[in-house]
Structures are given as structure tokens and as C-alpha cells.
C-alpha positions as CSV (number, residue, x, y, z in Angstrom):
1,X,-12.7,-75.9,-63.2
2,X,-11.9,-75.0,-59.7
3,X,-12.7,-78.6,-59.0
4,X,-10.1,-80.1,-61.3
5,X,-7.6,-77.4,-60.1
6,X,-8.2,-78.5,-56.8
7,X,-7.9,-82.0,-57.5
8,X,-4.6,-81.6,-59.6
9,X,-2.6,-79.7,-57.0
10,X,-4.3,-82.4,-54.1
11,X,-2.6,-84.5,-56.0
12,X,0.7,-83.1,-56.1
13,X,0.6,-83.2,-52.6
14,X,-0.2,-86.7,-52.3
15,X,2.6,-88.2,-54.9
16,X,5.2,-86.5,-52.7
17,X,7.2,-89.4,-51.0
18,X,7.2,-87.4,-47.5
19,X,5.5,-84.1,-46.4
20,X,8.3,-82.3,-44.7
21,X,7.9,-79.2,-43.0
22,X,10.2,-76.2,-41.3
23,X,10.6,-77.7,-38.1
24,X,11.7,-78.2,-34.6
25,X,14.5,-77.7,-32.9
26,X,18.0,-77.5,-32.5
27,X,19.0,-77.9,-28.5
28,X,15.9,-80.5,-28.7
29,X,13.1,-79.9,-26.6
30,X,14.6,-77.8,-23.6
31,X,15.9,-74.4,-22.6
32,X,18.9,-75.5,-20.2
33,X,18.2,-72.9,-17.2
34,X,14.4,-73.5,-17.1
35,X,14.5,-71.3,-13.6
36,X,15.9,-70.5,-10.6
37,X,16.8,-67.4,-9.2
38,X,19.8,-68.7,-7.3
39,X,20.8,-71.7,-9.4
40,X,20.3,-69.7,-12.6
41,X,22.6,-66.7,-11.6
42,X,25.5,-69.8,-11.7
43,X,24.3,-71.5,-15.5
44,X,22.2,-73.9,-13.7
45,X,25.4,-75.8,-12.2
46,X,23.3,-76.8,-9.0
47,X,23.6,-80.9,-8.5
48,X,26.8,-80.6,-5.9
49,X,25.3,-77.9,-4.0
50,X,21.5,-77.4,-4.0
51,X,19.1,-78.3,-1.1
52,X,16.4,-77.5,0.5
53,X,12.7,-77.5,-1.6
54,X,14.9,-76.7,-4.8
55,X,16.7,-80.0,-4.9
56,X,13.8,-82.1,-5.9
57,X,14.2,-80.6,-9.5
58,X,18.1,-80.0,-9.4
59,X,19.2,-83.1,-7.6
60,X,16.8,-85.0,-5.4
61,X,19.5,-85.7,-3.0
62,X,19.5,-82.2,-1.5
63,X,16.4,-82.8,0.3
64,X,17.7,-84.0,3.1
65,X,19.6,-80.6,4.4
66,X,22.0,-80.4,7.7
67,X,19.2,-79.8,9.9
68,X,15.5,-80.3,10.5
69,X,13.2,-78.0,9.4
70,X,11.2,-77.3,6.3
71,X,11.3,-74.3,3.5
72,X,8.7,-73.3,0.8
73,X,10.5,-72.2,-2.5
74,X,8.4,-69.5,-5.2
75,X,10.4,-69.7,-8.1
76,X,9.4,-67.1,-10.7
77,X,11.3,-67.1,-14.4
78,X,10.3,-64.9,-17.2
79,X,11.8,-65.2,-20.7
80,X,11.5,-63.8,-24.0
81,X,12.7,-65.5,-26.7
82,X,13.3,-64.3,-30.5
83,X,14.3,-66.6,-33.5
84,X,15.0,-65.9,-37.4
85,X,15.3,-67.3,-40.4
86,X,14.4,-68.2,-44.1
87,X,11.3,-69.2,-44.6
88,X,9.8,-68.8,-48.2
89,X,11.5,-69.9,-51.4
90,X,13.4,-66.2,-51.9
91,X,14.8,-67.4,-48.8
92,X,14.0,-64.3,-47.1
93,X,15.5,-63.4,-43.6
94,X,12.1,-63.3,-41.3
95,X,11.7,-62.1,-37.1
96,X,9.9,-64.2,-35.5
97,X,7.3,-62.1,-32.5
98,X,9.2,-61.5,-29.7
99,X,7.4,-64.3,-27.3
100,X,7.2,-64.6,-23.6
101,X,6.8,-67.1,-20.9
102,X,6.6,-68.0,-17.7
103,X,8.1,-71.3,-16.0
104,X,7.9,-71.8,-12.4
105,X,8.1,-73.4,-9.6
106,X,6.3,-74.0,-6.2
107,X,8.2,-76.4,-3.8
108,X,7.8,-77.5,-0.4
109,X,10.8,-79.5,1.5
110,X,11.2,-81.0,5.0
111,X,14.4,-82.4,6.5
112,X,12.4,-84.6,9.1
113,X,15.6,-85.9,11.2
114,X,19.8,-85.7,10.5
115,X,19.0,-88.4,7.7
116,X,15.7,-88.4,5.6
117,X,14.2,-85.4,4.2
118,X,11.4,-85.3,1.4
119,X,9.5,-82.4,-0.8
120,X,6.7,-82.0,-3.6
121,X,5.7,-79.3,-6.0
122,X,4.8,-78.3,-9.4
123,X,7.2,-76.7,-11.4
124,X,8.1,-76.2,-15.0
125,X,10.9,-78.8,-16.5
126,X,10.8,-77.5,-20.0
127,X,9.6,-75.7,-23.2
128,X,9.9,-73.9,-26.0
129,X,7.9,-70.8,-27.8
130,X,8.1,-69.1,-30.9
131,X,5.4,-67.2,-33.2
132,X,6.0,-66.1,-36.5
133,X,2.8,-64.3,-37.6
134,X,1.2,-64.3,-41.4
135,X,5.2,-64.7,-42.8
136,X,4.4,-63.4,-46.4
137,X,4.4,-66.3,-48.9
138,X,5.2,-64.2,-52.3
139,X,3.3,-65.7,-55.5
140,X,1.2,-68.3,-54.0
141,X,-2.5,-68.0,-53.3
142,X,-2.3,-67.6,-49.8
143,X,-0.3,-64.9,-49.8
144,X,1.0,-65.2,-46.0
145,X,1.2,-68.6,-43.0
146,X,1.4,-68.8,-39.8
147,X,4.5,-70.6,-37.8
148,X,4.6,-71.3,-34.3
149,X,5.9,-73.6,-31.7
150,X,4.0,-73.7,-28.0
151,X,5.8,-76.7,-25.8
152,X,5.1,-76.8,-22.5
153,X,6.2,-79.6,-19.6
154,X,5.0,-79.5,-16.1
155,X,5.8,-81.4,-13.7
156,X,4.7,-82.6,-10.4
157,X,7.6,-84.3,-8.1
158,X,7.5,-86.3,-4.8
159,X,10.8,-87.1,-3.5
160,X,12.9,-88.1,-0.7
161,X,16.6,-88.2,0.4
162,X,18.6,-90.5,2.9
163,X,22.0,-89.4,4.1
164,X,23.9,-92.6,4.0
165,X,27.1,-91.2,5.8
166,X,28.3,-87.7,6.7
167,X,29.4,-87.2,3.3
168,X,27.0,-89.1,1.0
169,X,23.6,-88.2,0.7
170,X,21.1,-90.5,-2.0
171,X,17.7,-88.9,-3.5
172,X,14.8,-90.4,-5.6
173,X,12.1,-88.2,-7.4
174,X,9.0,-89.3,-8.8
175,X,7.7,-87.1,-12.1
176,X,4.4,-86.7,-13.3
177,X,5.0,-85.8,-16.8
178,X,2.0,-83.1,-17.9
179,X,2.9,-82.0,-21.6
180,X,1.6,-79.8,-24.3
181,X,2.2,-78.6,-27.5
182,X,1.4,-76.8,-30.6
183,X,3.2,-76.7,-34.3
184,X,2.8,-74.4,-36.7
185,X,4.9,-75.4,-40.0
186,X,5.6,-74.8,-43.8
187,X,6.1,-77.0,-46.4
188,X,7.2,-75.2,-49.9
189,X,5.7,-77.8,-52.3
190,X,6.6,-76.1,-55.9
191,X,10.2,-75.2,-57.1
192,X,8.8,-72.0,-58.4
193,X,7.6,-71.3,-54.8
194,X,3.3,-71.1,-55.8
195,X,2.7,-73.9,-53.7
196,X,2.8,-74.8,-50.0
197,X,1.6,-76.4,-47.3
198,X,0.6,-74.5,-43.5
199,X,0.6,-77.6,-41.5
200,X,-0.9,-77.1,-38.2
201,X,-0.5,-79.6,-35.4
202,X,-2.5,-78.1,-32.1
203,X,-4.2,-79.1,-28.6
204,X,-1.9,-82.2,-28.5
205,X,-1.2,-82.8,-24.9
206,X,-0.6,-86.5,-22.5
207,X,0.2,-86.7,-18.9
208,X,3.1,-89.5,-18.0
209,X,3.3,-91.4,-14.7
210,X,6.8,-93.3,-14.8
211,X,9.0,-90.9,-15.0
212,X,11.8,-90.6,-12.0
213,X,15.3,-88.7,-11.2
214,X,18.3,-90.4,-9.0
215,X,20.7,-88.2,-7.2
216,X,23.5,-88.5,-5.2
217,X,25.7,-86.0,-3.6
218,X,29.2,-86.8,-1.7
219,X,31.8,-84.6,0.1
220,X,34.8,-85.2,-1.7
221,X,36.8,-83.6,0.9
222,X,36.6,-80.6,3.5
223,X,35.6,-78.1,0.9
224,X,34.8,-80.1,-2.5
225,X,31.7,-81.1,-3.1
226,X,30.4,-83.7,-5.8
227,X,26.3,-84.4,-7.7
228,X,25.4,-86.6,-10.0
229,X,21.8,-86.8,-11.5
230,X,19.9,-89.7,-13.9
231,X,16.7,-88.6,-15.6
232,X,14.4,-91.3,-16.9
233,X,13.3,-91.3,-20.5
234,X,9.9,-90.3,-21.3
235,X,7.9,-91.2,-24.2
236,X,4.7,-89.0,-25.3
237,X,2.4,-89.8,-27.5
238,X,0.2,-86.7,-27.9
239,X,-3.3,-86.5,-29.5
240,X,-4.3,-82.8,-31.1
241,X,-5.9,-81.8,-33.8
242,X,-4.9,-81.2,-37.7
243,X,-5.6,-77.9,-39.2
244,X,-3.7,-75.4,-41.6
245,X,-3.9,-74.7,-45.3
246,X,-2.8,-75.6,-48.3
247,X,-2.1,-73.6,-51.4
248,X,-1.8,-73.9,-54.8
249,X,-4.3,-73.3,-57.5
250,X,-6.6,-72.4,-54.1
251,X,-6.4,-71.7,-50.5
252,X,-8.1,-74.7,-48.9
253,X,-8.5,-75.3,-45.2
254,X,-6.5,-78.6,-44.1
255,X,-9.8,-80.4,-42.3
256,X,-9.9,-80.9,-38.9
257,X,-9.1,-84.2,-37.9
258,X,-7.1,-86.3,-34.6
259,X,-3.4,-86.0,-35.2
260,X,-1.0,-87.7,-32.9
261,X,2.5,-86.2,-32.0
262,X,4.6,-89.3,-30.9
263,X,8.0,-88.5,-29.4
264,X,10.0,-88.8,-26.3
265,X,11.5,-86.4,-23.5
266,X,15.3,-88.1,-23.5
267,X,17.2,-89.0,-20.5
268,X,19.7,-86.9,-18.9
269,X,22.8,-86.9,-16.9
270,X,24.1,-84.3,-14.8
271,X,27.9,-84.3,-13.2
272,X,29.1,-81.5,-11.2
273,X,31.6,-80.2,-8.2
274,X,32.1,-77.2,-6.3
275,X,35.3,-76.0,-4.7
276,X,35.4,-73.4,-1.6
277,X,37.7,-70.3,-1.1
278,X,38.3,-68.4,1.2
279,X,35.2,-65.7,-0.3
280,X,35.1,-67.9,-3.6
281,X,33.3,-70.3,-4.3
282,X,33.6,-72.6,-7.6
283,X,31.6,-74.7,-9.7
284,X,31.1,-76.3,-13.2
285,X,29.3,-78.9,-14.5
286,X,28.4,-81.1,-17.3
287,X,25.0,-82.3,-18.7
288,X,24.2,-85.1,-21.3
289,X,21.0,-85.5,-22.8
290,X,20.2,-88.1,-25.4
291,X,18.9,-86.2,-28.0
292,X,20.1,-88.7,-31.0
293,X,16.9,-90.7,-29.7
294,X,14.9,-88.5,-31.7
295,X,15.5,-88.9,-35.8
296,X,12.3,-87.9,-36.4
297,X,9.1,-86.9,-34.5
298,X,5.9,-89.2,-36.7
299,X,2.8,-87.1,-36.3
300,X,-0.2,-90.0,-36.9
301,X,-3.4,-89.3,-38.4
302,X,-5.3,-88.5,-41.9
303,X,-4.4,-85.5,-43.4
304,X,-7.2,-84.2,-46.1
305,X,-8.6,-81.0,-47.4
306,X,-11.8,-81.0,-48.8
307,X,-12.5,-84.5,-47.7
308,X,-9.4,-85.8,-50.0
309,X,-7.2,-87.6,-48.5
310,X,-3.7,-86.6,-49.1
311,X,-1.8,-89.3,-46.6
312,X,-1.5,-91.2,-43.9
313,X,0.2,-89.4,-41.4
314,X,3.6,-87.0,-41.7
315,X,7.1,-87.7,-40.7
316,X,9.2,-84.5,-39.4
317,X,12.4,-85.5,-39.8
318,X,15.3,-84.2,-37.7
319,X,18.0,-86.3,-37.0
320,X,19.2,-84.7,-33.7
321,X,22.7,-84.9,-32.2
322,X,23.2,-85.7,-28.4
323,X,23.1,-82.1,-26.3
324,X,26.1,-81.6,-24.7
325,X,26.3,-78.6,-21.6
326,X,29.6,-77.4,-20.0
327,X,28.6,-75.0,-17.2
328,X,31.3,-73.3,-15.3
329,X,30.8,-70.1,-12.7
330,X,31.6,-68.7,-9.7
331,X,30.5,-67.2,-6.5
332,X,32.1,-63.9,-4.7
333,X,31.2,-63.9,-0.8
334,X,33.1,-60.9,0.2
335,X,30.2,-58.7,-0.2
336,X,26.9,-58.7,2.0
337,X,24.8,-59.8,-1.7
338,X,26.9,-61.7,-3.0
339,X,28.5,-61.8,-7.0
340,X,27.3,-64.5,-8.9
341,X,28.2,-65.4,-12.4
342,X,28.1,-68.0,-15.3
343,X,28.8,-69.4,-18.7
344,X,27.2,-72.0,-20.5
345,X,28.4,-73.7,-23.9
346,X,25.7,-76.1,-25.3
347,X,26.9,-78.3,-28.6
348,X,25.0,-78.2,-31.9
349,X,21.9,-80.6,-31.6
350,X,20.0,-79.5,-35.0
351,X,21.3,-80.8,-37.6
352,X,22.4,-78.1,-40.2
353,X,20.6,-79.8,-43.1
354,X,17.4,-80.2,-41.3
355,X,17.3,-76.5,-39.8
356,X,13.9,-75.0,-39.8
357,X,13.0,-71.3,-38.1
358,X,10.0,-72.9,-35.4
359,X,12.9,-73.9,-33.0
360,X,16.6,-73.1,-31.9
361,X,19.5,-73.0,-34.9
362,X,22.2,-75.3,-36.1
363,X,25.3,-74.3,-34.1
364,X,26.8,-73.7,-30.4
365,X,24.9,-72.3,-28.0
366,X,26.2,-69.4,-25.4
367,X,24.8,-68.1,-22.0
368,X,25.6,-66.0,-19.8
369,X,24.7,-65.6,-16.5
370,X,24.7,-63.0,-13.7
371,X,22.9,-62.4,-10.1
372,X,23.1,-62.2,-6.5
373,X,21.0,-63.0,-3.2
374,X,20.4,-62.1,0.7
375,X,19.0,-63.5,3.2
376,X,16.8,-61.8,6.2
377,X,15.6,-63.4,9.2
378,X,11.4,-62.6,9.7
379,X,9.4,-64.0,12.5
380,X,12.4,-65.6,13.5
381,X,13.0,-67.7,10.2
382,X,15.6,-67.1,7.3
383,X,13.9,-65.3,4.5
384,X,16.3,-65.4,1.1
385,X,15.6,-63.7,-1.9
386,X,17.9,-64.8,-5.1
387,X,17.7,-62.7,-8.3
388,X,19.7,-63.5,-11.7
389,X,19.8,-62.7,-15.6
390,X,20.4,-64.6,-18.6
391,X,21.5,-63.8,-22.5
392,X,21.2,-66.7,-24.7
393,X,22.2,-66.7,-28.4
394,X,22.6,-69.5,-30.7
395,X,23.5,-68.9,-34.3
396,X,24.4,-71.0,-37.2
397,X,23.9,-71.4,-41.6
398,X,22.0,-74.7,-42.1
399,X,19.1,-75.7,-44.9
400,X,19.4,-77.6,-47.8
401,X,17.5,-75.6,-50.4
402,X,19.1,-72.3,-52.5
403,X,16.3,-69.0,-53.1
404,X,14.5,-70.1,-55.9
405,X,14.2,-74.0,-55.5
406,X,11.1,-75.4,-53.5
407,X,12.0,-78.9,-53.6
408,X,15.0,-80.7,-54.1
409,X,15.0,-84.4,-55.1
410,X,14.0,-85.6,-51.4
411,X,11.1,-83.5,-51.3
412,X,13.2,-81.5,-48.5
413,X,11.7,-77.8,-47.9
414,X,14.4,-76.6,-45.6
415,X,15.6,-73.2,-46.5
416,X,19.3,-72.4,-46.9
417,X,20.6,-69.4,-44.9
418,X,21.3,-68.1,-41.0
419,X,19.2,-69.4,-38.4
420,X,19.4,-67.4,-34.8
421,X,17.5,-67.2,-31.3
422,X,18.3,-65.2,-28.6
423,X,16.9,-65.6,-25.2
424,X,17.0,-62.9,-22.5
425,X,15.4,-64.3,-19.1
426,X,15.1,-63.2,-15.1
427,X,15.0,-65.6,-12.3
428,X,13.5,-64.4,-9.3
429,X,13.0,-66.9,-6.5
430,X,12.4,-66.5,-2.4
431,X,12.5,-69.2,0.3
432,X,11.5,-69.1,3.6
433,X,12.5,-72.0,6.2
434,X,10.4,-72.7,9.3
């Protein structure tokens, strides 16, 4: 008897047309101030300005600094992050853990003459993390699953800048792409809500090699400053492991077998000025990444339980917009640490009726920014310290399902209701130039 139940709701499972789980991600793959402590107290609008070891992550071009020398950057960014959102067929509202992590950096930069500077490091280009631990999962077998999304991209760059002219300086970074990930999603397979799948996608990692930045900075005129950035494309294709559990008339374990998570990290472009006061300085800037490249995100590979296959691989589907960043903030010099400040307005990339609780939520995205600096000369070198803090919040009502229907007639599981993640961060970053 347990057999033939088992067999039956295997079956249900297999006759769906797609298997499609709570997913990932509204502003795609990235938090947009990975870290920083001076370029993060300003929303991240660094391409006109930055240099020194810092510039081969913000704008390559900024290598090459007004005079010889070199610096070593220690970067330092924690962040904890909290999302919410339906998750079972009541559609009840559910916390996610308040999760916390730590991107980097660690830079070394040398300007080697008036014209040609280089640097390498490792630092942290982007990520996301969320944990939702055993959500309850009222009237099915199970009783509870697990959710969770664990990206992680570091990077290691080796760049170099020219200074063309006086006011135009060109930069070139190569990336090695390291990334890893682990999903964690729910699939509500019944309308009354007794059946569902905990798909689990984990250890799935790949390192990239062609991955590059361009960057060019020019002096507009005596006290404006212009940046422009280009980030290369890169596509991952990510071998892990399938686990979970599915339930319905029992709690079976998903068996463990190679799942591949194929996507790509989309290109970028950065514009941005600065304008200097009198103690004021100005900047904003605007970022473009291509998130529409990214419809869905095919995980490859067998799913079974029990040895019975239920199919041959699992789209997520997401159908992304294009990310869209207007950073604007300014700088007060009048005091010895100087007042920093920013705002960030990122456009909706999730779109509403795919919204899922692993990643951010279907609407506009708001940061703000705050933090200051000094500098000390030891041993006869400038020592700088730059500290900053960030609030993030992005809120919005997606889903396609109402509480009470586990499927509707495209097999979509997404849960109607509000969606939210807040982000609270400090930056903390010291150079020292020898």
C-alpha cells in the first residue's frame, strides 16, 4: 500500500508540465554596494573618481593615480539581510533568519611612472543569502521545508591603466570568475496544499577565465570629472548536487544525484560625474545591467526519489527585467572627517508574477547611505581609514496564486501576497600608500 501511494503521488509529480519552484531573485544576482568603506558611504557612485588599489573593481582606469607610488586596500563589508514572504498555500506571511555575510576585498595597486599604473587582488563582486528554516507546511506529510539561497562570486583581478592625456586616463581588468551557490526551494504541488516539493540544488560551483572590465575616466573641465565602465558577460554553468524531499502520501528523500545550475552573470555599464565646490563635492551615477538575459535559470540533471524518475531536469522560470541604478550623493569637506552621504533607486527586476521569498521582491529598491573618512600619515606614508552604513529595503505584492490554490493551470506555485528584504550593512576599509 505504501508502494502504490508512493507510486501514485510520483506520478503526479511527473505529469506536471514544469516543476516550478519559489525562486530567485528580484535585483538579479547582485547587492549593488558589494563594499567599500569610502565608495559605499556615496551609493557606490565611484567610476569618475576612484583610484588607487580600489579602482580595479570600480573603474580600472583609476589605477594609474597622479603620482608614483603604491597602496594596499583591506576592504571589510558586513551585511545582514532579512526577506519575507508567503510561502505555503494559506499564503502565510514568513521571516526569513536574519543572515550575515561578509564580502571583501584585498587590493594592491602601483602607479609605476605619470602614465601606467597596474593592481591585483581578490575581492567579492557579488551575492546573495537568505535562510528560511523548517517554514511550517500545514497538512502535508512533511509538516515543515527548508528554503535558502547561498550565492557567492569572487573574484580575482589583474589590471592596468594608461593615461592617454592629462585628462583621459584608459583601464583594462582581467576577472577570474570563482562562483558558488546553493538553492533551497518549494514547489506546492496539490490545490488543497497536501503536496509539495523541497527541491534542493547544493555544492554547485565553476570558476570562469574570460571575464574583463574597460574603464575610462576624462576631466571634463577644471573641476568635473567623468567614468564610464563595460563589464563582460559571464556564463556559468554550475555542477551540484540534487537533494530535498518530496511529500505527499509520504515524506521521501529527493536522491542524490549531479544537477547542473546553468546561468550567466550579465554585463554592466556604469556612467558617472562628479562636480567640485568650494567644500562640496557632487556625484551621481547610473548603472545598467542586463538582467532580461536571464528568462529562466535550467537546472540539468535527473530528478528521482526512490530510484523513480520523475524528470529530466527543472526549469526556474523568472523572466527578469533589466536593473536599472540611479546613484546620486554628496560630499561635505568643511570638517576634518568629512560628511558623506547617498541615495540609491534600483528599478523592479523580478517580475511580480514570478515573485518567490529565496531572493529580493518585485518592486523599487531604496538605499541609503552615510559615512566619513581621515587620513593619518605613519612612518611617513598616508594611512586613510573610510567607514560608511547602508539601509536597503525593497518591497513589493507579486505571486500568481490566492491562499487556498496550489496550482493554477500553468503548474505556477508562486504565492500571492507582499514580498520584502531589508539590508543593513557597514563598510570599513583602510589604505596605506608607500
Amino acid at each position: 500500500m505504501k508502494k502504490m501511494k508512493l507510486t501514485t503521488g510520483l506520478l503526479l509529480l511527473a505529469t506536471a508540465s514544469t516543476i516550478t519552484v519559489q525562486k530567485a531573485n528580484a535585483n538579479g544576482y547582485e547587492k549593488s554596494i558589494a563594499w567599500g568603506g569610502h565608495e559605499a558611504a556615496l551609493a557606490g557612485a565611484a567610476v569618475p573618481w576612484v583610484s588607487g588599489a580600489n579602482a580595479l573593481y570600480f573603474n580600472p582606469a583609476g589605477l594609474v593615480t597622479d603620482k608614483p607610488g603604491s597602496q594596499v586596500s583591506i576592504q571589510l563589508s558586513p551585511v545582514q539581510s532579512q526577506n519575507s514572504g508567503p510561502v505555503d498555500t494559506n499564503n502565510d506571511q514568513v521571516n526569513s533568519l536574519a543572515t550575515t555575510s561578509l564580502p571583501g576585498a584585498l587590493i594592491y595597486s602601483n602607479t609605476l611612472n605619470d602614465r601606467f599604473g597596474f593592481g591585483a587582488g581578490l575581492y567579492t563582486s557579488l551575492g546573495s543569502k537568505t535562510e528560511y528554516d523548517n517554514v511550517a507546511m500545514p497538512g502535508t506529510v512533511a509538516q515543515t521545508a527548508t528554503l535558502y539561497t547561498n550565492l557567492t562570486v569572487l573574484e580575482f583581478g589583474l589590471g592596468g591603466a594608461y593615461k592617454v592625456t592629462d585628462k583621459l586616463k584608459l583601464g583594462l581588468a582581467y576577472r577570474v570568475v570563482m562562483a558558488q551557490a546553493n538553492l533551497g526551494m518549494v514547489s506546492n504541488l496539490a490545490a488543497n496544499g497536501s503536496a509539495f516539493l523541497n527541491l534542493q540544488v547544493n555544492n554547485a560551483q565553476q570558476t570562469s577565465y574570460s571575464n574583463f572590465k574597460l574603464g575610462s575616466q576624462y576631466q571634463l573641465a577644471d573641476k568635473t570629472f567623468l567614468g564610464l565602465t563595460f563589464r563582460s558577460e559571464t556564463p556559468l554553468s554550475m555542477p551540484g548536487n540534487f537533494s530535498g524531499v518530496y511529500s505527499a502520501a509520504q515524506a521521501v528523500p529527493v536522491d542524490t544525484k549531479q544537477a547542473t545550475i546553468n546561468t550567466v552573470l550579465p554585463m554592466a555599464i556604469d556612467l558617472g560625474a562628479s562636480q567640485e565646490y568650494e567644500n562640496w563635492r557632487a556625484f551621481a551615477q547610473y548603472t545598467w545591467t542586463q538582467y532580461s538575459r536571464i528568462g529562466e535559470i535550467p537546472v540539468s540533471g535527473v530528478l528521482s526519489a526512490m530510484g523513480t524518475t520523475i524528470k529530466n531536469g527543472v526549469n526556474i522560470p523568472t523572466r527578469w527585467s533589466d536593473e536599472n541604478d540611479i546613484r546620486l550623493a554628496g560630499e561635505y569637506k568643511g570638517y576634518s572627517w568629512p560628511i558623506r552621504f547617498g541615495y540609491m533607486l534600483s528599478t523592479q527586476v523580478t517580475d511580480a508574477n514570478q515573485a518567490g521569498v529565496n531572493f529580493y521582491a518585485p518592486g523599487l529598491g531604496h538605499t541609503l547611505t552615510a559615512g566619513t573618512g581621515q587620513t593619518w600619515t605613519t612612518f611617513g606614508n598616508p594611512l586613510t581609514l573610510d567607514l560608511a552604513a547602508e539601509l536597503g529595503r525593497v518591497s513589493g505584492s507579486g505571486g500568481v496564486n490566492a491562499a487556498g490554490v496550489g496550482l493554477d493551470s500553468s503548474t505556477n506555485s508562486t504565492r500571492a501576497g507582499t514580498y520584502t528584504n531589508m539590508i543593513y550593512a557597514l563598510h570599513a576599509g583602510v589604505t596605506y600608500g608607500f
